[in-house]
N, C-alpha and C positions, 0 to 999 in steps of 0.2 A: 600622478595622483591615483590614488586607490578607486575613487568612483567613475572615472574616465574611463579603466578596464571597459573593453567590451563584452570581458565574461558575468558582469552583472547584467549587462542587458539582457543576456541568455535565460538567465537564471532567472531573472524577472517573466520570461516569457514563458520561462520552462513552470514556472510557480502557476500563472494565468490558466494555463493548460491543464495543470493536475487540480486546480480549482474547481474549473467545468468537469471535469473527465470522473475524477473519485467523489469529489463534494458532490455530483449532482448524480453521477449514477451509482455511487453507493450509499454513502450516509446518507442521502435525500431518500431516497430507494426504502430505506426501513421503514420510514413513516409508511409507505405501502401497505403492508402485511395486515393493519387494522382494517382498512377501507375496504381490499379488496378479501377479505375473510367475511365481512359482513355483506358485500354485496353478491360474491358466489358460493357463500356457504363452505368455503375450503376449510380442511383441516388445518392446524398450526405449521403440523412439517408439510406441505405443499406452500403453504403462503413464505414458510422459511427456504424453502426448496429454491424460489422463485428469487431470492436472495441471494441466495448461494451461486445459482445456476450464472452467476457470471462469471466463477470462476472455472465452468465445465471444460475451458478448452485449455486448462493445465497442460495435456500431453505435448502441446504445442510451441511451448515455454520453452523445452529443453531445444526448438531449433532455434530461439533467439538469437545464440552467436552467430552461429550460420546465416540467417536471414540477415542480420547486419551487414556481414563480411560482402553478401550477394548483394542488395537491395539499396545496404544505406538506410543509417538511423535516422535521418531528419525525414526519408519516404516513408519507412514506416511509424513514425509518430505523426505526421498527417493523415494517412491511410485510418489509423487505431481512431480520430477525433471524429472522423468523417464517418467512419463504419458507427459508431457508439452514436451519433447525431442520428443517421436514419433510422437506425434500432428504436429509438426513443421515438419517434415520432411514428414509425410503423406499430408501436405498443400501443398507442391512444387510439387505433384504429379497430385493435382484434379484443374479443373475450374470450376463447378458448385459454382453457388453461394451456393445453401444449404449443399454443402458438405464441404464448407470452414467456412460455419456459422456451422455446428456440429462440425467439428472439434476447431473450437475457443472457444464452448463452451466448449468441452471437455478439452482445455486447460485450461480453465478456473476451471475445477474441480481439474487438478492437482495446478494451482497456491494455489487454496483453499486448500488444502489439505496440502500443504508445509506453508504455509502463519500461518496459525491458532496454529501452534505447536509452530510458533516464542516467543511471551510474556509467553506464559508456562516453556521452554526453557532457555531463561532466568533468569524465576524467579526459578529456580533449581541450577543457580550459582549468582545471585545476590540478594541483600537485597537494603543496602545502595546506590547502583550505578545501581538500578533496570533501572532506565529511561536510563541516561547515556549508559547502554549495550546495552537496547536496542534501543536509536538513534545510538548507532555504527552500531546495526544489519540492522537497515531500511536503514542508507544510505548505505549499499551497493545496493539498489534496485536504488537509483536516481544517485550514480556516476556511475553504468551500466550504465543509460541511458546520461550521461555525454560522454562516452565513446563510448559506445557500437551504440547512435546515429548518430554521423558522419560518423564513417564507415560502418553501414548499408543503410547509404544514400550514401556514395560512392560504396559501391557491386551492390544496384540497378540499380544507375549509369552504371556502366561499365557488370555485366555480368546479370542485371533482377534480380525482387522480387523473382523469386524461390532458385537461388543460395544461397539467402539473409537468407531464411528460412535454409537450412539445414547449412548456416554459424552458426547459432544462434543455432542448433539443436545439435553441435557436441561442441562449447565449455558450453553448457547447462550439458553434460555429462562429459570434462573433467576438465572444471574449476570449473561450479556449485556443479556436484555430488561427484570428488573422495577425495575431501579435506576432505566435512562432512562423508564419510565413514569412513576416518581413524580418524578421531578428534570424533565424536559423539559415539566411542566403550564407554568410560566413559561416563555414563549417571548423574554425578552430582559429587558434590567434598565430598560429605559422603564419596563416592568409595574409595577415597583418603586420608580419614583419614581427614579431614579439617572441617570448615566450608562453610556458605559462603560469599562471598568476600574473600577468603583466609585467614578468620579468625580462631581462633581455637578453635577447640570444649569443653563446657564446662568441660565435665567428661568423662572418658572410658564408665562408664555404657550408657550415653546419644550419643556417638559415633556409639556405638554397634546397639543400636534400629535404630540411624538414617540412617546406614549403613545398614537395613535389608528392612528397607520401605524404599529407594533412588533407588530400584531393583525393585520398582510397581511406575509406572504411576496414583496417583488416586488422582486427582484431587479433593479439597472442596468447598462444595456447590451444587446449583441445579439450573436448568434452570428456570422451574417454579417458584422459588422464585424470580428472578430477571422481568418476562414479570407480576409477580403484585406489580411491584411495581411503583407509579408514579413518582419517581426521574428518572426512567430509559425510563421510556416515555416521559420526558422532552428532556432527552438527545437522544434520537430517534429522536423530534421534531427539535433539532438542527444540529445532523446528516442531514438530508435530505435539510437542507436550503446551509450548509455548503457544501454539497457534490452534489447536481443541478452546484453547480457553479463550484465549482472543475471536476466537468465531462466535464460537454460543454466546457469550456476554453481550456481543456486536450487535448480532441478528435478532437477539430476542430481550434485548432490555430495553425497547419500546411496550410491549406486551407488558412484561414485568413490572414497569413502575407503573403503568396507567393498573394491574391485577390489583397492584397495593394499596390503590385510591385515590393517585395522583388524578388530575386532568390530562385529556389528551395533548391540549396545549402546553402545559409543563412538560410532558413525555416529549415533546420535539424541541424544549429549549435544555431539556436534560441531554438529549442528542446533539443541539446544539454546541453545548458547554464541553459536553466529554469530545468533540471535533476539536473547537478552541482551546483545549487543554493540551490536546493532540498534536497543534499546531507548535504551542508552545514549547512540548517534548522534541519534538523534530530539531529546531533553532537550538536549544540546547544542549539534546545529544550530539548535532553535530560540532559543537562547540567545545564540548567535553571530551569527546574520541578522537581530535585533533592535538587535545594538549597531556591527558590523563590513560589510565591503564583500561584498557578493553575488559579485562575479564572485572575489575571494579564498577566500569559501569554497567554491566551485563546483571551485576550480580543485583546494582539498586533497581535496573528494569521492573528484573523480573521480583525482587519484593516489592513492587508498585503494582503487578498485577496482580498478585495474591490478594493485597491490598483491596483494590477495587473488585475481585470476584467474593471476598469476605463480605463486602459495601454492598453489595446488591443483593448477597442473601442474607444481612440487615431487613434493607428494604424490603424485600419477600416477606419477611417475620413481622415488621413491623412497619408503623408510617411513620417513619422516618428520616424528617427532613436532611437533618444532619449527615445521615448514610449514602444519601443523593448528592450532596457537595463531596462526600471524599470517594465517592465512585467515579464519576465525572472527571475530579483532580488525578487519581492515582490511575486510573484505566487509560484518561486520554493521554495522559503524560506517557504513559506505556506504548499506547497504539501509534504515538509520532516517535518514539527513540527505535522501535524495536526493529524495523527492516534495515535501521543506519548502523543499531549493533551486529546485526550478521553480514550484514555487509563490509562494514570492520572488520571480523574476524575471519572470515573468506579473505580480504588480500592480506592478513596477517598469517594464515595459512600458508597460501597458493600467491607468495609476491610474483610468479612470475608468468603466472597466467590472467588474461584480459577481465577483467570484470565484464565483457558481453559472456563472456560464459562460462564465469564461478556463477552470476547472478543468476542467467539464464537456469540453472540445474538445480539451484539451491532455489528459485525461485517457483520451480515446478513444483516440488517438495512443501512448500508456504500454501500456495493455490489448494493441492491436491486435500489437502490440511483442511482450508478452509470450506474447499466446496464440501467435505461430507459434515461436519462440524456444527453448521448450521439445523440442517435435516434431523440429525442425530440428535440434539438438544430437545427439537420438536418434536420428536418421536417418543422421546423418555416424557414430555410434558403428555403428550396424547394419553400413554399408557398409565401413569401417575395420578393425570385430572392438574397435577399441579407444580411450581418450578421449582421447587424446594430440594428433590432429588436430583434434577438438573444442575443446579448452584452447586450442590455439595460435589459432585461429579469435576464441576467443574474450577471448584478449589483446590481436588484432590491435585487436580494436571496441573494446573497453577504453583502447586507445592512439589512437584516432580521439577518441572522446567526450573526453581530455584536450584534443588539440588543439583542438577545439571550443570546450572550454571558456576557454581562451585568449582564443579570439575575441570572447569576450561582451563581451568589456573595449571595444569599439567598437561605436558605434548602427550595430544594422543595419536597412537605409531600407526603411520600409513603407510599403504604398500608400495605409493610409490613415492618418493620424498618431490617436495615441493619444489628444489632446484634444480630436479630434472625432467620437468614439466616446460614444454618449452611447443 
């Protein structure tokens, strides 16, 4: 029976966990930016700064596969819950600004740290339904914020941002951390006698081996192999157009809808909605990249983000309800397919290297994107007075990353060919 697998169990825990972990320290996180801009007087790009600043420990990203191969993914996705839980709770303690930016960044090392184990993870219980698992695993990160956004815009509300942190900081430890403790003791369905997708193994003898290496974490391939090669620098190129746009829109379309006349309470069920949109992208990208053509659905992505950065410089121009439903629809549905499309196209690339570390390098490249992206939006609004230049900025990159995506449709020549990556 298909729900007997015990790699739904996984994946149920692995969902739980990106629930707490992104739902609550990032999309819950932007409601921030208003409360604390009015309580210390911050500029926009500091309050964005402070957004951003989780993704500061990018450089750190590209050791993911390594740290796996050493450590073991299921240590360091405990480690990432546990760092990101005291973070949160040592933030409701401090006011300095620079002790709430090291601490976000330090939250940001445990997100990395949990984050990078994910497509490893499930490629140890899926083949077949690789994507599929893992859009189950991603959206539990954007129905967090489906969820987990409204009510931490009603805790600010009623009892302050710091309450708000250690609300987030204790179901981080009891809904994020103690499911995958007792689900992730089996580290793969060898354990279990099986295959995977719950298929069966060909022979005892080929059981036996698999069962004896399913007890080491050692990931195939090399890092090196991957930054020479120019397929992988193309798709770096698209990364950064794709993910300028995905940051500013993220970081500052709390600001944005409440500038246009919204209430602040709609500004978090707008948050809300574009998380649950997001959620729903995930489930179906991975559903779609399992059965259909990668550079097809790359290509509807990224006209879905255009889409929603057109929809919010709507809203900037006008109060418009309407612009707010198709921002929400086409941006979230964007922000849940988009890490499952490059992650598609990385082992469409590189089949014969590990996703601990196509992810891991391609993943530093996303981060690195988003940590300046943020700032940057907020700095063009500082020096503007208003988001309008912002927006159009960030339709232009919107409309780059389509043409981009275009392109995927043709091999592009790498120096070093992908079947001899080993």
């Amino acid at each position: 029976m298909r729900g007997s697998y015990y790699g739904w169990r996984v994946l149920t825990a692995l969902f739980l966990a990106g629930f707490m972990v992104y739902g609550g320290g990032l999309w819950s996180f932007v409601l921030f930016v208003v409360p604390l801009t009015e309580e210390f007087h911050w500029t926009r790009a500091a309050t964005g700064g402070l957004v951003t600043a989780f993704w500061l420990s990018a450089p750190l990203i590209l050791l993911g596969g390594s740290c796996i191969k050493r450590f073991g993914a299921v240590r360091m996705l405990i480690a990432g819950i546990l760092i990101e839980a005291l973070c949160l709770s040592a933030l409701a303690t401090v006011s300095s600004f620079w002790q709430m930016y090291l601490l976000r960044a330090a939250m940001g090392f445990g997100k990395v740290s949990f984050a990078v184990t994910l497509p490893y993870l499930v490629s140890r219980w899926f083949s077949r339904h690789y994507s599929l698992g893992l859009g189950i695993t991603w959206a539990g990160w954007h129905f967090g914020g489906l969820v987990l956004a409204p009510i931490t815009g009603w805790v600010i509300a009623q009892f302050g941002w710091r309450a708000a942190c250690l609300s987030i900081a204790a179901g981080l430890v009891t809904v994020g951390l103690l499911p995958a403790l007792r689900v992730l003791r089996v580290r793969s369905p060898l354990e279990l006698g099986i295959g995977l997708d719950g298929d069966a193994l060909e022979s005892p003898a080929t059981g036996a081996a698999a069962r004896t290496d399913s007890r080491r974490d050692n990931p195939a391939g090399s890092l090196g192999a991957l930054l020479g090669s120019g397929a992988f620098w193309f798709i770096a190129l698209m990364t950064l157009v794709f993910y300028i746009t995905y940051s500013g829109l993220l970081t500052h379309q709390g600001a944005i809808v409440q500038g246009a006349g919204f209430s602040a309470q709609l500004s978090s069920l707008v948050l809300g909605s574009t998380a649950g949109f997001a959620g729903l992208g995930a489930l179906s990208t991975g559903w779609l990249l399992d059965r259909y053509s990668i550079r097809k659905v790359g290509i509807a992505l990224c006209v879905l983000l255009l889409v929603g950065a057109l929809s919010l410089l709507w809203v900037d121009r006008e109060h418009a309800t309407m612009a707010l439903l198709l921002y929400a629809a086409g941006f979230g549905f964007t922000v849940g397919g988009g890490d499952l499309y490059f992650v598609a196209l990385l082992r469409q690339r590189f089949p014969e290297v590990s996703v601990a570390f196509s992810y891991s390098a391609w993943y530093f490249c996303q981060i690195l994107t988003l940590l300046v992206g943020g700032p940057a939006a907020g700095r063009v609004y500082d020096l503007s007075g208003n988001y309008a230049v912002t927006l159009e900025i960030l339709v232009a990159t919107a409309s780059l990353a389509l043409v981009a995506s275009f392109c995927m449709g043709t091999r592009v020549p790498a120096i070093i060919e992908p079947s001899r990556i080993v």
